[in-house]
C-alpha positions as CSV (number, residue, x, y, z in Angstrom):
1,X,44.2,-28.3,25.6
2,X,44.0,-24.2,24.6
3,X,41.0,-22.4,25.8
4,X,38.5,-21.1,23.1
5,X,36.5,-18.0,23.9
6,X,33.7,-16.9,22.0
7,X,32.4,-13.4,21.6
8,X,29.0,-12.9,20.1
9,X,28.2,-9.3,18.2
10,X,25.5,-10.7,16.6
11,X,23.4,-8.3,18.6
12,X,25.5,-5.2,17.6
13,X,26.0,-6.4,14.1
14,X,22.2,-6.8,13.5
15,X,21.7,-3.3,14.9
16,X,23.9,-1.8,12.8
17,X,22.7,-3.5,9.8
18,X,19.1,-2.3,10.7
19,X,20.1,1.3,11.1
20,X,22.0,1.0,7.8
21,X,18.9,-0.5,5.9
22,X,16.6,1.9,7.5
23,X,18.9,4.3,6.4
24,X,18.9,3.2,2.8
25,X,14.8,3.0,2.6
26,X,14.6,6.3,3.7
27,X,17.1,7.1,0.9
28,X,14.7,5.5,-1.8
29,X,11.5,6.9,-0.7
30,X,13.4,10.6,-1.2
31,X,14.2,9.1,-4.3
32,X,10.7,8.1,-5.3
33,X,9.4,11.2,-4.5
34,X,12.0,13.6,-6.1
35,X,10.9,11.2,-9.4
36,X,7.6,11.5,-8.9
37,X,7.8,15.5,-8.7
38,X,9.0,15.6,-12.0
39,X,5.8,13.3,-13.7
40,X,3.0,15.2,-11.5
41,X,0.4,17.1,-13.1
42,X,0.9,20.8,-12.8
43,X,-0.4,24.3,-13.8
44,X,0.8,26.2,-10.9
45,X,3.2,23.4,-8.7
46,X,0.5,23.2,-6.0
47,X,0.2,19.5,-6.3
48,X,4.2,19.1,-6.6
49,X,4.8,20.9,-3.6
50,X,2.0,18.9,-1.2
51,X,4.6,15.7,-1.9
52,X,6.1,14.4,1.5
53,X,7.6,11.5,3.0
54,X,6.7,9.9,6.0
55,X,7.3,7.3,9.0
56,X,9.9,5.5,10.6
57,X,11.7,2.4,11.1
58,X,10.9,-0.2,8.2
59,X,8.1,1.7,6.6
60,X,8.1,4.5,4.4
61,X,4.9,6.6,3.2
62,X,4.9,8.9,0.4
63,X,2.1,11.2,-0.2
64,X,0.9,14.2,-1.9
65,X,-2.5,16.2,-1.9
66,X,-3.5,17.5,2.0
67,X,-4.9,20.7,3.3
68,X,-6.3,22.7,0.6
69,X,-4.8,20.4,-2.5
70,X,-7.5,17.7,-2.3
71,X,-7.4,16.2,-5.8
72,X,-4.1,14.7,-5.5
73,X,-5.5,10.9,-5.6
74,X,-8.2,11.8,-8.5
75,X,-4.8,12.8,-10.4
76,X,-3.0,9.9,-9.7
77,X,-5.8,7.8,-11.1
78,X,-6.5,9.8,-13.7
79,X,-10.1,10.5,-12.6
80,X,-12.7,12.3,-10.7
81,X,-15.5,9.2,-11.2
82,X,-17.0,11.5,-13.5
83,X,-14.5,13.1,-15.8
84,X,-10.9,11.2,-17.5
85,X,-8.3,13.2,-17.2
86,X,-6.5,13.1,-20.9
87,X,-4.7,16.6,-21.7
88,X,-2.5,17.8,-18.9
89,X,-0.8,21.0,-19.1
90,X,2.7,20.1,-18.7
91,X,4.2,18.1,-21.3
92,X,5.7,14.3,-19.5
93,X,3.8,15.0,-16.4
94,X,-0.1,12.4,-16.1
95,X,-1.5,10.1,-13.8
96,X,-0.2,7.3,-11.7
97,X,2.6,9.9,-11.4
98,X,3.4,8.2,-7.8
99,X,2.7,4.5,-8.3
100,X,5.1,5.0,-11.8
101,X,8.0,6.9,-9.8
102,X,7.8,4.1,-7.1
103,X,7.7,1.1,-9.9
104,X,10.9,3.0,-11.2
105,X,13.3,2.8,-8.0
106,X,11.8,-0.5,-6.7
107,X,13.2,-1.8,-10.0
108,X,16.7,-0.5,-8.9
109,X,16.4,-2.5,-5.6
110,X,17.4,-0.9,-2.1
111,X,21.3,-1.2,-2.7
112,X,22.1,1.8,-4.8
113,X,20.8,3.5,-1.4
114,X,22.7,2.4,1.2
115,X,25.2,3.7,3.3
């Protein structure tokens, strides 16, 4: 009777395949925030240019507002919890800017950003 050996990469396989999907997520979140540049409120670019992405691993944050910019969530909701935001200076750009931009490349799924 032959002898059968078995090799198991499982264990490289899978670690490859994690790299490669952490890869790709870090791919869409640039994505979602290189969209959401384009649709947030502007008169000077202050608020565009406060837009980062963040973390490691399997999770992604993207953020804008920080030091000095601190109304980046009252334009993302489209209020100060006194005042509506309704005319904004530059045509195509309004709130939920960020949650829109995210909607729009979680429709696309992760694959388009993979390695």
């Amino acid at each position: 009777m032959p002898n059968v050996t078995l090799i198991d990469h499982s264990a490289t396989w899978l670690k490859q395949e994690e790299a490669r999907l952490q890869t790709g997520l870090g791919r869409m979140a640039q994505a979602i925030l290189a969209t959401a540049r384009v649709k947030v409120p502007r008169k000077v670019g202050n608020l565009a240019n406060t837009g980062r992405v963040s973390g490691t691993g399997n999770e992604r944050k993207i953020s804008f507002g920080g030091q000095g910019v601190k109304y980046a969530h009252a334009q993302e909701v489209g209020t100060n919890g006194r005042v509506v935001f309704k005319r904004y200076t530059t045509p195509g750009t309004g709130k939920q800017y960020l949650e829109k931009a995210g909607e729009t490349i979680a429709k696309k799924g992760i694959k388009p950003y993979l390695p």
